[in-house]
C-alpha positions as a Python dict, from the first residue, in 0.01 Angstrom:
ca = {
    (1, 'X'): (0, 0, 0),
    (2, 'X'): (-3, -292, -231),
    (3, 'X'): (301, -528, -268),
    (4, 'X'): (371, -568, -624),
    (5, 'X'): (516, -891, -764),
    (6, 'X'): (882, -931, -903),
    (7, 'X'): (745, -903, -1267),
    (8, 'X'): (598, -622, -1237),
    (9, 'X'): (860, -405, -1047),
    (10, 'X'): (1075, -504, -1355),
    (11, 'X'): (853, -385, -1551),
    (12, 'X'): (867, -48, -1393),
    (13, 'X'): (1206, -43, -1370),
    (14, 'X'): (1277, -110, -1721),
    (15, 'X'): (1018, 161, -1824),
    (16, 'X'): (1265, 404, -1626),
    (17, 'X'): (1549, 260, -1841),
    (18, 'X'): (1342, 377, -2079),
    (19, 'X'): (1289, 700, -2013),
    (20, 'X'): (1653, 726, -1913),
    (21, 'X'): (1731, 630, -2245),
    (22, 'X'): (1582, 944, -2398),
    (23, 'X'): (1240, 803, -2540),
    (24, 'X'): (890, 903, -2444),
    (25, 'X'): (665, 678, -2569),
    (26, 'X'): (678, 305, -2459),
    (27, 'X'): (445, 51, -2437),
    (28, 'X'): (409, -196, -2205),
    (29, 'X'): (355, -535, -2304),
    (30, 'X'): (107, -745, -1990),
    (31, 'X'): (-51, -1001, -2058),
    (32, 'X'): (-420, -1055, -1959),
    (33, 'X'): (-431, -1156, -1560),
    (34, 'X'): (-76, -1027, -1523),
    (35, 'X'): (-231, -721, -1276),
    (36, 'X'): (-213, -448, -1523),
    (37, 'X'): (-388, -237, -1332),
    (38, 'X'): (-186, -259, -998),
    (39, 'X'): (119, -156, -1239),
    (40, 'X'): (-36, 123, -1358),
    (41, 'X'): (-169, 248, -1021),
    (42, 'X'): (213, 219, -931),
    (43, 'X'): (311, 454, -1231),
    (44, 'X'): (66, 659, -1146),
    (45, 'X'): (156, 694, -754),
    (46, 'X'): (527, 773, -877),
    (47, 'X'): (440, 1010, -1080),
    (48, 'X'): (255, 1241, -871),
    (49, 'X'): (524, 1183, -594),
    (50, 'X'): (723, 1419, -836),
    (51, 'X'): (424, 1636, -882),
    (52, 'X'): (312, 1563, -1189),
    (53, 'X'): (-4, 1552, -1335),
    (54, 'X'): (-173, 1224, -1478),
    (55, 'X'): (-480, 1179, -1777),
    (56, 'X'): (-591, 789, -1815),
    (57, 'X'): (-784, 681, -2111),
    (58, 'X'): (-973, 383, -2180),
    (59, 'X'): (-1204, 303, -2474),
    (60, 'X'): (-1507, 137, -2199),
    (61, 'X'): (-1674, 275, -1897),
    (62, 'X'): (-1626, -62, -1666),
    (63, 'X'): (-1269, 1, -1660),
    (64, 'X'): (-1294, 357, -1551),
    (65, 'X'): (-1445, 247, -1232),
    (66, 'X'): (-1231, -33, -1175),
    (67, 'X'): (-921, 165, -1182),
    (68, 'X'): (-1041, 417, -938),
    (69, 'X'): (-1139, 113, -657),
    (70, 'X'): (-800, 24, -773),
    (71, 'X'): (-630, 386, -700),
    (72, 'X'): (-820, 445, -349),
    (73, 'X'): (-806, 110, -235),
    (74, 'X'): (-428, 39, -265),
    (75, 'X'): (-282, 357, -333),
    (76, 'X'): (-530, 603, -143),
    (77, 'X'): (-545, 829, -477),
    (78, 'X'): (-846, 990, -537),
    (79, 'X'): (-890, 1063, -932),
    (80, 'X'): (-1129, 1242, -1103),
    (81, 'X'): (-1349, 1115, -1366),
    (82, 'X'): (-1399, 1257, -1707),
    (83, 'X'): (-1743, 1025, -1798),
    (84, 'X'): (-2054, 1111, -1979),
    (85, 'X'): (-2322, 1130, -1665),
    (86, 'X'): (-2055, 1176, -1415),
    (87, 'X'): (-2001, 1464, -1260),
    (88, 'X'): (-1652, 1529, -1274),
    (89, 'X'): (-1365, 1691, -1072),
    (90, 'X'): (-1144, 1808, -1242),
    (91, 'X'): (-906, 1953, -971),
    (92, 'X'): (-786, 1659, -887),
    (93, 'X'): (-456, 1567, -1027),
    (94, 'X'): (-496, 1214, -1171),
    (95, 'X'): (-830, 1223, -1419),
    (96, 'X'): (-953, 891, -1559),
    (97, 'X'): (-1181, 942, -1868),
    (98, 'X'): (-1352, 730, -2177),
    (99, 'X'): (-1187, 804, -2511),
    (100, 'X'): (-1559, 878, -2659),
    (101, 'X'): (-1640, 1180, -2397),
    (102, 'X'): (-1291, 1312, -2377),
    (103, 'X'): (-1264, 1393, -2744),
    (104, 'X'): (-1598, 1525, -2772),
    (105, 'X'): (-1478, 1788, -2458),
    (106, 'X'): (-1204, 1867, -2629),
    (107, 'X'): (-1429, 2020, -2908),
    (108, 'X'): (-1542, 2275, -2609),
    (109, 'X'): (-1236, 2474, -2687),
    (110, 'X'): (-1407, 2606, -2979),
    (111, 'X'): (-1633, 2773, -2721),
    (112, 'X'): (-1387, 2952, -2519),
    (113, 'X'): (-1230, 2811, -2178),
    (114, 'X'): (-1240, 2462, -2169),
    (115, 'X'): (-1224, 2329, -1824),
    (116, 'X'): (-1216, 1941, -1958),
    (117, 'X'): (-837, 1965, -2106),
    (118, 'X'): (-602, 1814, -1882),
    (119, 'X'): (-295, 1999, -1833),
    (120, 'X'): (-151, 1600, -1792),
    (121, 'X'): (229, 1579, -1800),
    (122, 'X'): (196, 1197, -1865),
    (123, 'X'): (-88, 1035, -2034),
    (124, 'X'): (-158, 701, -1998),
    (125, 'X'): (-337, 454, -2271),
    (126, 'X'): (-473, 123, -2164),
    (127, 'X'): (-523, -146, -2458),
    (128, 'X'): (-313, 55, -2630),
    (129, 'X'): (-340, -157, -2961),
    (130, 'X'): (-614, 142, -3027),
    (131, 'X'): (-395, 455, -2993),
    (132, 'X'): (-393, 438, -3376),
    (133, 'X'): (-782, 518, -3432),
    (134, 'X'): (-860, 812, -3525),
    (135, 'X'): (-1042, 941, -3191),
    (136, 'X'): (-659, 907, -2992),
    (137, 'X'): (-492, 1037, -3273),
    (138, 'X'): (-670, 1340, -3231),
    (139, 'X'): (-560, 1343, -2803),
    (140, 'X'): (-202, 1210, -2885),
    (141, 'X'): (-160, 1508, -3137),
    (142, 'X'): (-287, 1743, -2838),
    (143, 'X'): (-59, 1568, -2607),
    (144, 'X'): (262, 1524, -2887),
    (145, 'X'): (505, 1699, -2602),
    (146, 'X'): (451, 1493, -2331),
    (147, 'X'): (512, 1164, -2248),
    (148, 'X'): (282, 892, -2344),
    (149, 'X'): (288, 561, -2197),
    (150, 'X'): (75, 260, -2366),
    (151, 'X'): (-18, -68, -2220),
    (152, 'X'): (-138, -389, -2392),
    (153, 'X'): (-127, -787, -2444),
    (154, 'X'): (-89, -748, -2816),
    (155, 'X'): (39, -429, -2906),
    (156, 'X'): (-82, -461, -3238),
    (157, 'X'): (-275, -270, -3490),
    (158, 'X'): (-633, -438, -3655),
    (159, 'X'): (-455, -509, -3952),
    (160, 'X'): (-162, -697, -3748),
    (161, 'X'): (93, -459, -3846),
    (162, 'X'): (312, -252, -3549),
    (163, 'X'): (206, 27, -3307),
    (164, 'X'): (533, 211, -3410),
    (165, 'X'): (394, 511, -3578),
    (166, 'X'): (238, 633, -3215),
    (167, 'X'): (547, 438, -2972),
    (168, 'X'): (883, 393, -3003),
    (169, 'X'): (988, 164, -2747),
    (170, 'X'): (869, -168, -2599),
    (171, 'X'): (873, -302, -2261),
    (172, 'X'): (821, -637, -2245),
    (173, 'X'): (910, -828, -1922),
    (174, 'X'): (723, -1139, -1851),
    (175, 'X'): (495, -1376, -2098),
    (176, 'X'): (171, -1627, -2024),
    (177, 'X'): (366, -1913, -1963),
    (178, 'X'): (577, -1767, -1664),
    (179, 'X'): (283, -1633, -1514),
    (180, 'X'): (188, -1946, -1518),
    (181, 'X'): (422, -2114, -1348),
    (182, 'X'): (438, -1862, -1116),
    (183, 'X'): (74, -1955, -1014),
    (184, 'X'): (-67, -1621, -1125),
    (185, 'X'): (-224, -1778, -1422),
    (186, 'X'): (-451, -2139, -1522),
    (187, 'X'): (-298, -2325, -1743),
    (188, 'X'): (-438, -2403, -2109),
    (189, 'X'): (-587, -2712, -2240),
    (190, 'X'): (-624, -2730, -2630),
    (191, 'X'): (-923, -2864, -2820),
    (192, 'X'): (-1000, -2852, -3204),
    (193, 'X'): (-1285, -3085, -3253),
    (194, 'X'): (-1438, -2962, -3600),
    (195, 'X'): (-1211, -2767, -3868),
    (196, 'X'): (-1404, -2514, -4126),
    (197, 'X'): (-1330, -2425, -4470),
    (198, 'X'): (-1249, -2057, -4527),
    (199, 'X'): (-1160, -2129, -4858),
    (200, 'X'): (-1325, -1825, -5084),
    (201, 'X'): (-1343, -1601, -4761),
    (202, 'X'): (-1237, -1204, -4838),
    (203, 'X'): (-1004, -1053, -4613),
    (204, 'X'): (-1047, -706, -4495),
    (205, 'X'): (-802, -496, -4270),
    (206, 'X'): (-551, -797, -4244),
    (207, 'X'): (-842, -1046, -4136),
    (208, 'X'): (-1111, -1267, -4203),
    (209, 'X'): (-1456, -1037, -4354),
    (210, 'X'): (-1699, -1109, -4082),
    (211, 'X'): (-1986, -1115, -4373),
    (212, 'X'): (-1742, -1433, -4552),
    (213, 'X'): (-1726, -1616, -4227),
    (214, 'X'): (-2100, -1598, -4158),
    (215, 'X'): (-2179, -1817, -4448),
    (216, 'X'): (-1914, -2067, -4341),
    (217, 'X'): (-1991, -2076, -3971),
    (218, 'X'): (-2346, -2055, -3921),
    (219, 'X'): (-2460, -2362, -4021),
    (220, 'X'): (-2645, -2596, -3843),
    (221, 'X'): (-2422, -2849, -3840),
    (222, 'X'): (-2126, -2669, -3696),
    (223, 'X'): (-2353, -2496, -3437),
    (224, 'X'): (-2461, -2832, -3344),
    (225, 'X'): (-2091, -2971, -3319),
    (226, 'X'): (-2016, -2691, -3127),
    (227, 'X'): (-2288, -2781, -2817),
    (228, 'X'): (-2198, -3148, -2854),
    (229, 'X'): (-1848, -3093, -2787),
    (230, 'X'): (-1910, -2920, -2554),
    (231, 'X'): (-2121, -3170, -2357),
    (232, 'X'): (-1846, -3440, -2381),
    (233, 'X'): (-1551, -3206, -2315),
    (234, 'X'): (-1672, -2883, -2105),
    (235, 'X'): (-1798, -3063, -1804),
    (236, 'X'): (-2050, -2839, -1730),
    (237, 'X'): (-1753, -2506, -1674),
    (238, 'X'): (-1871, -2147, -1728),
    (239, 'X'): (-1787, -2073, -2056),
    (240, 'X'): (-1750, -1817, -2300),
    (241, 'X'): (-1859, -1851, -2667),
    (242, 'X'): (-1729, -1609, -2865),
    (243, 'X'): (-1908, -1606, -3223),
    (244, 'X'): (-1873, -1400, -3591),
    (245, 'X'): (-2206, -1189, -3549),
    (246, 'X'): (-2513, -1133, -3361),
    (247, 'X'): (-2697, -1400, -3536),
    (248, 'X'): (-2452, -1616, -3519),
    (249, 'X'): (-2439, -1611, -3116),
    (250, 'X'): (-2799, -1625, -3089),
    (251, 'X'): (-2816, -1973, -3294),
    (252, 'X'): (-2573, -2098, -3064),
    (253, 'X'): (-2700, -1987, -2721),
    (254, 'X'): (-3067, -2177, -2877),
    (255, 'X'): (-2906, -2464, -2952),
    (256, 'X'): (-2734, -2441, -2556),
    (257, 'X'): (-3086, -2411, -2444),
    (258, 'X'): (-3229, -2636, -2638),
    (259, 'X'): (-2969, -2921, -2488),
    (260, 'X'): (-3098, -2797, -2152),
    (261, 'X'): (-2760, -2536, -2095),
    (262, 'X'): (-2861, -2213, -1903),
    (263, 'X'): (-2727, -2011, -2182),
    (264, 'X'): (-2753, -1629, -2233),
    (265, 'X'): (-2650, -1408, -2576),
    (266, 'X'): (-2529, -1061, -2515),
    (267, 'X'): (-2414, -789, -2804),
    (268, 'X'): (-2349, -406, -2852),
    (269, 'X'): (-2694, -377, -2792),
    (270, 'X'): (-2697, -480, -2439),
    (271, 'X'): (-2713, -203, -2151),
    (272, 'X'): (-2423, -176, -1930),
    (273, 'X'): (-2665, -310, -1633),
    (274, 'X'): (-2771, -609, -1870),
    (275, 'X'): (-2434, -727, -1886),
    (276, 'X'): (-2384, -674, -1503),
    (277, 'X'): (-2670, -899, -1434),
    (278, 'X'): (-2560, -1148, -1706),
    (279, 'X'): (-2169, -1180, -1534),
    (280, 'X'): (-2375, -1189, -1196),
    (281, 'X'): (-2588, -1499, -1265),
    (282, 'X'): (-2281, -1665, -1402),
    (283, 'X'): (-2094, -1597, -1092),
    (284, 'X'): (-2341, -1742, -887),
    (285, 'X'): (-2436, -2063, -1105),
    (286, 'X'): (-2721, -1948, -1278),
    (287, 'X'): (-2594, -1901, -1624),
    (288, 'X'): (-2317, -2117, -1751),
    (289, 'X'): (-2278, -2004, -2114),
    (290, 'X'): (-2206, -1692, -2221),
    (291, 'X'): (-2269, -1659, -2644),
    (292, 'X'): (-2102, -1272, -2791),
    (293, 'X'): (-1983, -1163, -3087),
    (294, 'X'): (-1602, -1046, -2932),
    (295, 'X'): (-1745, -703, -2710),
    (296, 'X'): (-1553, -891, -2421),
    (297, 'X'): (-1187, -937, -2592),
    (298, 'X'): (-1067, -639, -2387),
    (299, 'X'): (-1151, -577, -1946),
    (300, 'X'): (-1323, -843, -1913),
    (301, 'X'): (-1265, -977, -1529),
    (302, 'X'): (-1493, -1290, -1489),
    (303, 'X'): (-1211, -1551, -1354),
    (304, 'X'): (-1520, -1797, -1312),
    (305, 'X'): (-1487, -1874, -1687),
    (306, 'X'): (-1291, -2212, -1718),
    (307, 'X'): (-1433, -2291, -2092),
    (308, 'X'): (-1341, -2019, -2337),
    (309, 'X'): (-1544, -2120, -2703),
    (310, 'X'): (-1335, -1986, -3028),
    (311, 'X'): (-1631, -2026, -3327),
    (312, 'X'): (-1470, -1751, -3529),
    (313, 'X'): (-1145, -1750, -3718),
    (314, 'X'): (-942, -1495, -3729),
    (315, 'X'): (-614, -1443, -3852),
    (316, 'X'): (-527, -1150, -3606),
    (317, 'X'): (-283, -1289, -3360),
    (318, 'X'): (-401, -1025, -3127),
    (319, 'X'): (-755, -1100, -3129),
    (320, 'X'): (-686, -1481, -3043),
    (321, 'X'): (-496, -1401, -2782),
    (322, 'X'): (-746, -1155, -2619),
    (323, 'X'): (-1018, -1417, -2653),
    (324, 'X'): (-837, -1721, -2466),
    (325, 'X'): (-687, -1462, -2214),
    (326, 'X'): (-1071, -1430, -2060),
    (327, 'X'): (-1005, -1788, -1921),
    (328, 'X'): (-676, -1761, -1804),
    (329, 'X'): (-709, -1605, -1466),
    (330, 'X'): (-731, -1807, -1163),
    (331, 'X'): (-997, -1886, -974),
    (332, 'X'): (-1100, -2143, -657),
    (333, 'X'): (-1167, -2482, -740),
    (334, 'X'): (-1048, -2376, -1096),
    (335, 'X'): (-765, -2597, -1159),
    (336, 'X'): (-723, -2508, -1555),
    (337, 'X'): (-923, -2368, -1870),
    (338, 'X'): (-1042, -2563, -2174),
    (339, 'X'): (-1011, -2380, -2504),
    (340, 'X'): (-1246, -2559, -2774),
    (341, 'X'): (-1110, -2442, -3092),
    (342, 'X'): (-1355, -2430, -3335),
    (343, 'X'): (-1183, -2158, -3585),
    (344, 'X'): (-850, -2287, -3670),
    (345, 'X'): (-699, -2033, -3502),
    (346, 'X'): (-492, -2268, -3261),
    (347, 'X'): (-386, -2451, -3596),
    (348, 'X'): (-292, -2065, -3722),
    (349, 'X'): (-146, -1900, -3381),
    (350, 'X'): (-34, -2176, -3165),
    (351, 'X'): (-67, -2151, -2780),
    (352, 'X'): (-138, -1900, -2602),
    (353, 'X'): (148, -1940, -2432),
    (354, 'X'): (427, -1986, -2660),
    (355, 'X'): (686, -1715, -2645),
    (356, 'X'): (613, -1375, -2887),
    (357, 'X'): (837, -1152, -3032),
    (358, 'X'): (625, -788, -3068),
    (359, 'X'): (773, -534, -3318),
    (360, 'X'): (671, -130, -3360),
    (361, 'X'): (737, -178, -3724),
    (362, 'X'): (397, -21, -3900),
    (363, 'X'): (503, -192, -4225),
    (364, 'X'): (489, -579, -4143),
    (365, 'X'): (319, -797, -3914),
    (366, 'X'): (379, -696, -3484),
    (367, 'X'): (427, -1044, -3386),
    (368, 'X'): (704, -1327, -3492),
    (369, 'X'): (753, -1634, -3311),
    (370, 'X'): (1152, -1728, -3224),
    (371, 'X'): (1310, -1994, -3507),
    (372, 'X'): (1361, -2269, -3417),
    (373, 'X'): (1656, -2490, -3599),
    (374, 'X'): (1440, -2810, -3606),
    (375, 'X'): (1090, -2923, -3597),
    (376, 'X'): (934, -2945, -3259),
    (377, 'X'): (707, -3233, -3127),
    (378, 'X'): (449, -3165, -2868),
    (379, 'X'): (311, -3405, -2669),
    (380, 'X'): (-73, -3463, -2580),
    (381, 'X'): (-59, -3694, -2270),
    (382, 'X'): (-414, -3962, -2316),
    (383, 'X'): (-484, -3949, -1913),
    (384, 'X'): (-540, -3554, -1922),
    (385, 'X'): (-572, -3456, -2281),
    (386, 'X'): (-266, -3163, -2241),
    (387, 'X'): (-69, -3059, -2493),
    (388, 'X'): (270, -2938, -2375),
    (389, 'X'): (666, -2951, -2518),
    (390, 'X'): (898, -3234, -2473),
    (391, 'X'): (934, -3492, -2168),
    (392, 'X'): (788, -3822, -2075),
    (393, 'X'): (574, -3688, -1770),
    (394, 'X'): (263, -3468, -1739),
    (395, 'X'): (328, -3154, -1602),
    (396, 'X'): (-32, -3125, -1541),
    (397, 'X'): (-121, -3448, -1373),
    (398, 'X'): (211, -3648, -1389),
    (399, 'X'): (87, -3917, -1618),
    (400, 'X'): (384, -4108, -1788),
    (401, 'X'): (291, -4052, -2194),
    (402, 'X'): (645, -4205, -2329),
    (403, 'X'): (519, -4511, -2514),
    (404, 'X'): (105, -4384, -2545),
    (405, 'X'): (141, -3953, -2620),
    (406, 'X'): (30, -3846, -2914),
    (407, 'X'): (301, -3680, -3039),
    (408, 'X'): (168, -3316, -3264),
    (409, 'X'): (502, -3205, -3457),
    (410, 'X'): (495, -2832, -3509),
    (411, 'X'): (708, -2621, -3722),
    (412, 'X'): (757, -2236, -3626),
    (413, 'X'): (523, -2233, -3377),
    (414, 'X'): (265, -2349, -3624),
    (415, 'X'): (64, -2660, -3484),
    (416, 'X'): (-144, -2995, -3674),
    (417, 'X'): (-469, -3018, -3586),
    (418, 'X'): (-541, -3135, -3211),
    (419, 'X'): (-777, -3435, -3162),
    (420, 'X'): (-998, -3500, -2847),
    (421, 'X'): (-916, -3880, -2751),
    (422, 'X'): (-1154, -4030, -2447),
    (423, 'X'): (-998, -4068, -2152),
    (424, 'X'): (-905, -4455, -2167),
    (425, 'X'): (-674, -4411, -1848),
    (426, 'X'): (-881, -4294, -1619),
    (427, 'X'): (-802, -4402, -1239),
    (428, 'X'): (-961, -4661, -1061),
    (429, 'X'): (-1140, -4419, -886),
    (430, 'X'): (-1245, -4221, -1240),
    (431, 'X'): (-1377, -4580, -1335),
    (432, 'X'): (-1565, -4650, -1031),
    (433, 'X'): (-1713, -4349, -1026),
    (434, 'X'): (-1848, -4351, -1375),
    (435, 'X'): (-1993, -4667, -1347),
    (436, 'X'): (-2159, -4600, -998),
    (437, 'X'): (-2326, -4290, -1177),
    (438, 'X'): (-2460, -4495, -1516),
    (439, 'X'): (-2613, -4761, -1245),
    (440, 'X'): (-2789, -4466, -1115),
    (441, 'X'): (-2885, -4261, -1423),
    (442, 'X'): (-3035, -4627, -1580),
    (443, 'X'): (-3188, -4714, -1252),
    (444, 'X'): (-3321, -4361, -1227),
    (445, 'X'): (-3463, -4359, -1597),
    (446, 'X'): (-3562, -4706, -1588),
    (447, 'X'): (-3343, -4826, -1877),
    (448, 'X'): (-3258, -5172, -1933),
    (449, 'X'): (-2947, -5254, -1705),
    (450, 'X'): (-2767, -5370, -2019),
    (451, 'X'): (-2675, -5052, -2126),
    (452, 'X'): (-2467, -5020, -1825),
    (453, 'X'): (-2217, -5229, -1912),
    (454, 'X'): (-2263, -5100, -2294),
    (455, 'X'): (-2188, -4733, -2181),
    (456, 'X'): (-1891, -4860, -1999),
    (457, 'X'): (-1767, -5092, -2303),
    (458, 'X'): (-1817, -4790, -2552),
    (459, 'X'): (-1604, -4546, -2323),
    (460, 'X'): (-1342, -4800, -2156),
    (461, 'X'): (-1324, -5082, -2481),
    (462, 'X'): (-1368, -5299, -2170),
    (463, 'X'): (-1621, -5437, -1979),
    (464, 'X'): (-1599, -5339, -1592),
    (465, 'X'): (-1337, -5532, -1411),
    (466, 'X'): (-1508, -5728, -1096),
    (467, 'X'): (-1272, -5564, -879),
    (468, 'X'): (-1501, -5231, -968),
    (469, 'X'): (-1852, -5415, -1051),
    (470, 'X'): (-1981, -5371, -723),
    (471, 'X'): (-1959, -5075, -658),
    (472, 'X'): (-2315, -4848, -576),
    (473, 'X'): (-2547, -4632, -743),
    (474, 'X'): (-2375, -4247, -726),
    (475, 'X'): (-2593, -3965, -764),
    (476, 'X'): (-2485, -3819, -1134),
    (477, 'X'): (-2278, -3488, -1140),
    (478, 'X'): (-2383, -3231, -1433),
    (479, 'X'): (-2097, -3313, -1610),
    (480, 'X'): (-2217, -3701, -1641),
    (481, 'X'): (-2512, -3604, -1767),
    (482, 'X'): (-2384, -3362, -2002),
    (483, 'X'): (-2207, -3661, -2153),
    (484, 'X'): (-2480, -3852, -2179),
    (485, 'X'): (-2662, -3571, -2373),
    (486, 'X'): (-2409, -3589, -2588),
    (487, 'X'): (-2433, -3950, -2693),
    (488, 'X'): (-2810, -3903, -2686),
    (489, 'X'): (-2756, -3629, -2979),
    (490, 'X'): (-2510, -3814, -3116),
    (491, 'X'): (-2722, -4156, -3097),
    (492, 'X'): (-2986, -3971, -3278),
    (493, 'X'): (-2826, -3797, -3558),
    (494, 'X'): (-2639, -4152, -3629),
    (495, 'X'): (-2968, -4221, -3676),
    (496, 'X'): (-3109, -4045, -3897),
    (497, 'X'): (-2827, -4081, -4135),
    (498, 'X'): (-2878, -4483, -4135),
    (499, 'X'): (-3273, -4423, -4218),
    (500, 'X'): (-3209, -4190, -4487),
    (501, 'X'): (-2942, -4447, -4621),
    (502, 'X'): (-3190, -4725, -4564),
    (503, 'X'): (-3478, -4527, -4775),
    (504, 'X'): (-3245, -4420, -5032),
    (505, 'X'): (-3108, -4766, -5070),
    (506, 'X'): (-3488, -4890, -5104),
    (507, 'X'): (-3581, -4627, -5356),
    (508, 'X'): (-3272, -4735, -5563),
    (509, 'X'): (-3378, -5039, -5531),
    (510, 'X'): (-3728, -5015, -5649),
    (511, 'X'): (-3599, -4834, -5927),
    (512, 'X'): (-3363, -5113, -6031),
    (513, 'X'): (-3671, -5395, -6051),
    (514, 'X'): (-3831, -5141, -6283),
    (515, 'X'): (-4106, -5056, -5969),
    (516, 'X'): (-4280, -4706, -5963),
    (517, 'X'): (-4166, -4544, -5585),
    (518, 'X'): (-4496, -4356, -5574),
}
């Protein structure tokens, strides 16, 4: 039997309350990494203990099979599965089942017996944010005298409004940043290195019209700021992109490859075993980019990811949250996750872990943020780049900031833009290191040696000190030369804007002493 954490038997226990109370529909608020399905494993052990009967419903077919590993493994329960090309058992007394097949079993009645309804006493909804679709209406109607028990990380509709019309109670027990300090999630590190216009951009079911946003965000220029930032910032971490449409994440896993990132693009189109074999060659260092236009907001598990890319606003609080929740989950060696922001929707949400208030109430937004009496400065400490509230030290890496942090002032929960600084306070050991691995790249390449000390100059605004001058040639890490991509790009585009400023400058020129440019 598994041991479940303090959280989570609170959460159980307050979901008796619940019941105890007289309701009999809650939903459980969990956020992503916070084992949701060890909590539901444990509802679902208690329940047949008093010899009930149990139906589970997802909306995908990976989490079917992972939360019958999850039943026999920990809790020896063997369930049945009700899954198209599965042959199901439907003795059992737990079934687990895809909303798709179940509802189109359900239409067996017509035909006589149907073997396929669950005579359930408690039915179970993970990412419950969808009981209001039309396919669970249809089982929640079937199932309107028995108790119903949602679970989710934003119980909120599409359109951002409350779940209440299907639940009326929350349970809500423990947020991101407590699970974070408890270890059981990686902390966040905030980025927003390009902002986009979205002025003149339709919105449709309480957010952004994905065929608006296409014309703002797939551009070449932002799809190219995209790959450069993340060559100076990403350091070479497995990374998700998440994009606004198909073509959208295929211009941005070419321009990954192009910069010599293994890179791969999957969409609704990929085959279940496609996207198995895509996770699997990120898991073992073969693919570090991941490009997909948000099929992987929801039961996701690939803790490798310490990069999560936002390049598609959204004002759905929900959605943002379920894309940099694919990052948060620990992993070894992973020490935090970088979350470039190239949608505004840090600017428009906040963190991810800031403290949310969820309502049931269908007829205004799900989600408020507590009020604060007075504006509230956050602090980005220089040696690190985190953002975090109040105090002088780095609770990531202890850096002193007062006299140097970048102070971000935030009202509501509402934050200013965040800026990417270089890291001018690097250790001794940073320094050394970096300069040990230009000597080698320019050696290696057989540049002229001044550009070592011009590298250093341009990321330092110092020459090297002697104390660090003499130190050897280190064999570059990816992440070096990932930067130096970047100010390869960046060299070149530079570049080209001078010539075409030089030419245009001439042709004005000629044009002014009255000669013909042709």
């Amino acid at each position: 039997m598994v041991e479940l954490r303090d959280y989570q038997n609170r959460a159980i226990e307050k979901l008796r309350e619940v019941f105890r109370s007289g309701k009999r529909r809650p939903v459980m608020v969990l956020p992503t990494g916070a084992g949701k399905s060890i909590v539901f494993g444990q509802i679902i052990s208690n329940i047949l203990e008093r010899g009930n009967a149990v139906l589970w419903i997802v909306h995908r077919r990976n989490l079917v099979k992972q939360m019958q590993d999850v039943l026999m493994d920990h809790f020896g329960i063997d369930a049945g599965i009700i899954m198209a090309g599965i042959e199901s058992d439907t003795n059992q007394p737990v079934q687990l089942c895809t909303i798709q097949t179940f509802i189109r079993r359900m239409d067996l009645s017509l035909f006589g017996e149907n073997r396929f309804l669950v005579d359930a006493d408690v039915v179970l909804i993970d990412e419950a944010q969808h009981s209001v679709s039309r396919s669970y209406e249809k089982v929640i109607k079937y199932y309107k005298d028995k108790i119903i028990i949602g679970c989710s990380a934003t119980p909120s509709r599409l359109d951002g409004r409350g779940l209440g019309e299907v639940y009326d109670s929350i349970v809500d027990v423990a947020g991101v940043k407590e699970l974070t300090e408890m270890g059981h999630l990686s902390p966040a590190r905030y980025f927003v290195p390009n902002k986009i216009d979205l002025n003149g951009v339709k919105t449709v079911m309480g957010d952004y019209a994905v065929k608006g946003l296409d014309g703002k965000v797939n551009r070449t220029k932002l799809i190219g700021d995209i790959v450069q930032n993340w060559l100076r910032l990403a350091g070479n971490r497995k990374t998700l992109v998440y994009a606004v449409n198909v073509k959208h994440s295929k211009a941005i896993c070419q321009e990954f490859q192009k910069a010599g990132v293994n890179a791969e693009h999957l969409d609704a189109r990929s085959s279940d075993e496609d996207r198995e074999d895509v996770f699997r060659r990120m898991e073992n260092g073969e693919t570090t980019v991941i490009t997909n236009v948000g099929l992987y907001t929801e039961g996701l598990d690939l803790p490798a990811a310490a990069c999560v890319v936002i390049a598609r606003p959204t004002k759905s609080m929900g959605l943002y949250r379920q894309m940099a929740g694919r990052g948060l989950r620990p992993y070894p060696g992973k020490s935090d996750v970088i979350i470039l922001d190239h949608g505004n929707v840090v600017e428009t949400h906040g963190l991810v872990d800031w403290e949310t208030i969820w309502s049931l109430d269908g007829t205004k937004q799900a989600w408020s943020k507590p009020k604060r009496e007075k504006t509230v400065a956050l602090v980005k400490c220089r040696a690190c780049n985190y953002v975090f509230m109040g105090g002088s030290v780095c609770p990531l890496c202890g850096t002193e900031v007062k006299g140097f942090g970048k102070k971000i002032l935030t009202v509501e929960a509402e934050l200013e833009e965040l800026d990417a600084k270089n890291m001018k306070h690097d250790t001794v050991i940073d320094k050394r290191r970096y300069l040990g691995m230009l000597k080698h790249f320019v050696n290696d390449r057989g540049y002229s040696h001044k550009m070592i000390n011009a590298k250093y100059r341009a990321r330092y605004d110092c020459w090297p000190h002697h104390t660090i001058s003499d130190v050897e040639p280190i064999k570059p890490d990816q992440a070096f030369l990932n930067l130096m991509k970047y100010d390869m790009i960046k060299y070149r585009k530079e570049k080209e804007k001078e010539d075409k400023f030089a030419r245009g400058r001439m042709l004005a020129e000629s044009y002014s002493a009255g000669v013909s440019p042709g």
